[in-house]
BALUMPA-696474 format. One record per residue: residue number from 0; x, z, y of N, C-alpha, C, O, CB in turn. Coordinates in steps of 0.02 Angstrom, whole numbers, m for minus. Glycine has a CB too. Layout:
! BALUMPA-696474
[NUM, [X, Z, Y], [X, Z, Y], [X, Z, Y], [X, Z, Y], [X, Z, Y]],
...
! end
This chain:
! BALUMPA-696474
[0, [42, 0, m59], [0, 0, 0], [45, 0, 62], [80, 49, 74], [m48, 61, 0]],
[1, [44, m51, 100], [82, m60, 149], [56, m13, 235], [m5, m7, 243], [82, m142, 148]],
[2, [92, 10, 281], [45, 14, 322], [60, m12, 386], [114, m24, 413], [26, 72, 323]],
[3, [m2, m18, 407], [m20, m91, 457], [7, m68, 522], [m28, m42, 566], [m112, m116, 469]],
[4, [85, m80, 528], [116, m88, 580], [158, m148, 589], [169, m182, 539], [146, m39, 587]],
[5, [187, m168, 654], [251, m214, 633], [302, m180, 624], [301, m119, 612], [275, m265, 679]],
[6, [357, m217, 628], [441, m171, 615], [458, m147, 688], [483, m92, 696], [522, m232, 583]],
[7, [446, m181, 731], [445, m122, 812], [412, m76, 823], [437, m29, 853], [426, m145, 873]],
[8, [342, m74, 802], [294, m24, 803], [329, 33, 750], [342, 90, 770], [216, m56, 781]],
[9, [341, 14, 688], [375, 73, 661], [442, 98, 670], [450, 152, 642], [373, 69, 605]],
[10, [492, 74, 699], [568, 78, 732], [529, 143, 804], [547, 201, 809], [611, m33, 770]],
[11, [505, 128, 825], [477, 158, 877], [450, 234, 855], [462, 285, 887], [423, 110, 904]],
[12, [408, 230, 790], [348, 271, 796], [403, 349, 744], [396, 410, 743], [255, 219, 748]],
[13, [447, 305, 712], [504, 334, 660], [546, 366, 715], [565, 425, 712], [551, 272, 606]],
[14, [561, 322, 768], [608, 362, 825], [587, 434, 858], [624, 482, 867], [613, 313, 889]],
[15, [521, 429, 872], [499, 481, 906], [496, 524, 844], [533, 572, 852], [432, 469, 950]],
[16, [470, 525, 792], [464, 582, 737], [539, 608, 747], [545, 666, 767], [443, 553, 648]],
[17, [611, 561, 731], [663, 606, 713], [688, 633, 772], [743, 660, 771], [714, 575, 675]],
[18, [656, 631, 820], [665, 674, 883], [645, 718, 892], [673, 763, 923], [654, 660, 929]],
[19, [570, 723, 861], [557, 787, 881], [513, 830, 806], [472, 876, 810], [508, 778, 958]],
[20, [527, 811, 771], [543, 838, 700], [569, 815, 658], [536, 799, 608], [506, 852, 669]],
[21, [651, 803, 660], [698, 786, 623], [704, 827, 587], [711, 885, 606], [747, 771, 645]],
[22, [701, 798, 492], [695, 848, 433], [664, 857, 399], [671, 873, 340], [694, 891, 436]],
[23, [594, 841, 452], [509, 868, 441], [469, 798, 403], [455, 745, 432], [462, 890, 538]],
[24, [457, 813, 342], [409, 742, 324], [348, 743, 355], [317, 796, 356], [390, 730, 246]],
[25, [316, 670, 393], [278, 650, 406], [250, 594, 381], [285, 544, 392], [285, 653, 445]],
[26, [192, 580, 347], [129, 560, 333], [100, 516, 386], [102, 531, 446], [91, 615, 322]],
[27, [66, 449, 358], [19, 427, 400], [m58, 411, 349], [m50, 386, 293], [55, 357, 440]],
[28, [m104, 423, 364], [m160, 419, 336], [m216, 374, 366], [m192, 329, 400], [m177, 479, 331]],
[29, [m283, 374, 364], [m315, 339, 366], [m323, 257, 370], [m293, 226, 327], [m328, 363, 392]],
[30, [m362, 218, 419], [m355, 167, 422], [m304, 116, 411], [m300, 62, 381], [m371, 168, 454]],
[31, [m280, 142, 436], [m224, 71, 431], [m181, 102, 378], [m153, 52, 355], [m171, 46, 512]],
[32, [m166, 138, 355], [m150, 174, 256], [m192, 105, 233], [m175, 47, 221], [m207, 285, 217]],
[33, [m268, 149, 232], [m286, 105, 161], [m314, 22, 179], [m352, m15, 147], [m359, 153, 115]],
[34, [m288, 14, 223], [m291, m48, 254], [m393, m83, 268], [m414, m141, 265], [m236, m100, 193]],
[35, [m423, m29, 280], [m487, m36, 299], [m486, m57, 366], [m525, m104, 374], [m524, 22, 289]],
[36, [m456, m41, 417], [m461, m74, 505], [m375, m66, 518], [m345, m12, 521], [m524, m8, 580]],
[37, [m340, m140, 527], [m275, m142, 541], [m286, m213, 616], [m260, m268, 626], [m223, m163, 456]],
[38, [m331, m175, 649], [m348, m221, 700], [m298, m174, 740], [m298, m113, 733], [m435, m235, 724]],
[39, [m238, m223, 802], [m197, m184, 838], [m222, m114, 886], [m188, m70, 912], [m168, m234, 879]],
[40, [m302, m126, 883], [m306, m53, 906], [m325, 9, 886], [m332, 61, 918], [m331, m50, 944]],
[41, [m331, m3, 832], [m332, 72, 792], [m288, 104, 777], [m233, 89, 754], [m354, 76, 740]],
[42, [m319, 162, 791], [m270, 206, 799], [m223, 236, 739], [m242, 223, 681], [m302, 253, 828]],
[43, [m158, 279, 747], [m134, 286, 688], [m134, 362, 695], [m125, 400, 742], [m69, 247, 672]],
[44, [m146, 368, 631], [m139, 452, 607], [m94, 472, 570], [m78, 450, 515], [m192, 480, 571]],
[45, [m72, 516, 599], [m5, 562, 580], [m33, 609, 561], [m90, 621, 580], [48, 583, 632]],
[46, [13, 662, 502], [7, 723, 485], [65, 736, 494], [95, 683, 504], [m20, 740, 428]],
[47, [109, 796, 497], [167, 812, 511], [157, 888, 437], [124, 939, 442], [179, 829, 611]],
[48, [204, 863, 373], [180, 895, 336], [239, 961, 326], [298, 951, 309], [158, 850, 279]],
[49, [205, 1040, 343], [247, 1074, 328], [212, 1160, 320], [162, 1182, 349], [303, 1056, 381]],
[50, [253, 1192, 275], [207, 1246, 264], [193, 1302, 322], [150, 1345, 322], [231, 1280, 205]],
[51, [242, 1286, 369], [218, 1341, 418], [205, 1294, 477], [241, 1245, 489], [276, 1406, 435]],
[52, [150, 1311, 516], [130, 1305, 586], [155, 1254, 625], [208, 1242, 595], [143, 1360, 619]],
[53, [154, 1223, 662], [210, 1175, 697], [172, 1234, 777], [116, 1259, 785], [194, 1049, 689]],
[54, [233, 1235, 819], [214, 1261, 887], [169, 1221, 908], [150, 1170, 878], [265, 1267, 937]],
[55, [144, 1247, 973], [102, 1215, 1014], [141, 1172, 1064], [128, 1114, 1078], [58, 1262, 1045]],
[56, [179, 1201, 1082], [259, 1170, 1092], [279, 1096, 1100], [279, 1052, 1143], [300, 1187, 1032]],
[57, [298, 1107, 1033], [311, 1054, 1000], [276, 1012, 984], [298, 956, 997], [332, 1063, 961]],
[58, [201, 1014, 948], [147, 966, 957], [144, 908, 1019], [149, 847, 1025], [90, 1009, 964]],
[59, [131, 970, 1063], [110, 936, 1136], [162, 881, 1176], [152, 832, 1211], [102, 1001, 1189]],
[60, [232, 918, 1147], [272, 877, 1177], [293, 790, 1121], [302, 736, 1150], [341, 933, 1193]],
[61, [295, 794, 1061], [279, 729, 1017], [217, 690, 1029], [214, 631, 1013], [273, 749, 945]],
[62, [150, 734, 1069], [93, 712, 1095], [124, 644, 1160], [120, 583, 1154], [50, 789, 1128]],
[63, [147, 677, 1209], [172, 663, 1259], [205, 608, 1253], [200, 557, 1288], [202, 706, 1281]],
[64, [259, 622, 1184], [300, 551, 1188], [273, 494, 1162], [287, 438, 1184], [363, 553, 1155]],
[65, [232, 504, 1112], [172, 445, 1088], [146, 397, 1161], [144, 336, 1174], [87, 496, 1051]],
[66, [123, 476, 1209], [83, 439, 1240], [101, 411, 1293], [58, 380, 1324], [37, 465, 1251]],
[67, [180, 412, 1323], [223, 356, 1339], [257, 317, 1327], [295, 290, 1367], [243, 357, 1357]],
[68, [251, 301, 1250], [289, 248, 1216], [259, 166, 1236], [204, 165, 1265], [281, 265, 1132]],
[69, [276, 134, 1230], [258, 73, 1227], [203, 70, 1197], [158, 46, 1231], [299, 37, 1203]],
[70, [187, 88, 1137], [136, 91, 1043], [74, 44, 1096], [59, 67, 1151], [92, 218, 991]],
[71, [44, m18, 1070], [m17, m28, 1095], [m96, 1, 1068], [m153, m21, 1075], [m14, m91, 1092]],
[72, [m70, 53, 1040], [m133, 100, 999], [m123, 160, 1016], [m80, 169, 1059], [m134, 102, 917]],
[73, [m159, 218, 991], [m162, 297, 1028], [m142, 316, 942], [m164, 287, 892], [m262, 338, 1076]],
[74, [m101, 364, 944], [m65, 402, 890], [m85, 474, 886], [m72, 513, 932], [10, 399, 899]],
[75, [m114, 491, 833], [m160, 562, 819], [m96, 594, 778], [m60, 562, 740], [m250, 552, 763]],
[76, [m90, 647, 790], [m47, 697, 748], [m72, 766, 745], [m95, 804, 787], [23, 701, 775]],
[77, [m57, 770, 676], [m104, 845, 661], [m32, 871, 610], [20, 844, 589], [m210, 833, 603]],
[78, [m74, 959, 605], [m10, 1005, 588], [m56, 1005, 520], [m116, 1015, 515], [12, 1091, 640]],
[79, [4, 988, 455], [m31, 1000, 377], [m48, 1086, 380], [m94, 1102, 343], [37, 977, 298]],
[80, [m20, 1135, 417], [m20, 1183, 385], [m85, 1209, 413], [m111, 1259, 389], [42, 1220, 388]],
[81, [m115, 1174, 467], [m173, 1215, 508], [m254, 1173, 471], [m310, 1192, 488], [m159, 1198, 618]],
[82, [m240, 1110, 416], [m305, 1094, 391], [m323, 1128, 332], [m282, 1159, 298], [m311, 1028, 380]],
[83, [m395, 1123, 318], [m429, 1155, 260], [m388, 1110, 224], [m349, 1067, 244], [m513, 1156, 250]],
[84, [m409, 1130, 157], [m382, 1126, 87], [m417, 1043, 65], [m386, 1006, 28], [m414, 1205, 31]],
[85, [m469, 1027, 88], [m520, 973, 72], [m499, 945, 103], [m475, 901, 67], [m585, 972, 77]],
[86, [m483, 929, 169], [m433, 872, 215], [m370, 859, 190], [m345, 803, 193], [m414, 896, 289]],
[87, [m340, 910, 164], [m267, 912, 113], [m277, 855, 69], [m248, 801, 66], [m254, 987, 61]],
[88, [m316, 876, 41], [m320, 833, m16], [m347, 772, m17], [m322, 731, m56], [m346, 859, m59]],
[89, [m388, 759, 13], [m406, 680, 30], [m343, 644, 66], [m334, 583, 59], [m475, 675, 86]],
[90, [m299, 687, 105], [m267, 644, 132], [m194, 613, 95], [m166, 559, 101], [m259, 674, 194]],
[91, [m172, 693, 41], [m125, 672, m1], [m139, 625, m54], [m92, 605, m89], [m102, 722, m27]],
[92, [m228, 594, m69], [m245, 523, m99], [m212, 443, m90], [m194, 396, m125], [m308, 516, m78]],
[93, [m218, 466, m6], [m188, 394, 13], [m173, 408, 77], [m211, 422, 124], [m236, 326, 7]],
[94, [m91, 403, 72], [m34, 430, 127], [5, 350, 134], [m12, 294, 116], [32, 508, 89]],
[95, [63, 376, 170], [100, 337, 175], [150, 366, 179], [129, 403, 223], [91, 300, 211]],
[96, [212, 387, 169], [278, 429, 205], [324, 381, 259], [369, 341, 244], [338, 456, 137]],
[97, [299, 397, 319], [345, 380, 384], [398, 417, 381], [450, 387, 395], [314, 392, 453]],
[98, [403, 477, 365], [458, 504, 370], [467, 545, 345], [430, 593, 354], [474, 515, 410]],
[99, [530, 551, 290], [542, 602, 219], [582, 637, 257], [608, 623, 311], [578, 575, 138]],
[100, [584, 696, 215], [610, 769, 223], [669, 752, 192], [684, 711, 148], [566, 835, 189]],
[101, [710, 806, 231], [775, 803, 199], [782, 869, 185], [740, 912, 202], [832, 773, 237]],
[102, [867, 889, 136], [839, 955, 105], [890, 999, 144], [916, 1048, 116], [840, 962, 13]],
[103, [903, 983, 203], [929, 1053, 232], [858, 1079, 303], [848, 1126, 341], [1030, 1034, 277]],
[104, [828, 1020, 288], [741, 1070, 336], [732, 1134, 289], [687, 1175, 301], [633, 1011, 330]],
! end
């Protein structure tokens, strides 16, 4: 399952993750995952997967850089550790890994 970006859109979207959670695997899910709407404006969803909390911090500011990037779409990012168990799991169905963990996180 491929997901519906180009190779700039993901050079870009991979840049900002290892900036501001380098280490940290991140997930992309929905639409453009399971390739149901890969029309350039839908949006992409991020999970940022990790067992403790991500700051508010830190959210806001990966928020920020999304939302001055170039990206011609709006980029959703959510903290794995703050969803129910039922969002967990639908989403670990059909993921994508933007960005693997490495093992000194």
């Amino acid at each position: 399952m491929a997901l519906c970006l180009d190779t700039e859109q993901m050079e870009t979207v991979q840049r900002i993750l290892h900036l501001h959670f380098e280490g940290v695997e991140v997930w992309a899910y929905g639409p453009r995952v399971t390739g149901t709407d890969c029309s350039p404006d839908t949006d992409l969803e991020l999970v940022v997967v990790s067992e403790k909390p991500i700051s508010f911090d830190d959210m806001t500011a990966v928020e920020k850089a999304f939302v001055e990037s170039e990206l011609p779409f709006r980029v959703d990012i959510i903290d794995w550790a703050k969803l129910p168990e039922s969002l967990q799991k639908q989403i670990k169905k059909d993921h994508d890994v933007v960005q693997a963990a490495n093992a000194e996180a």
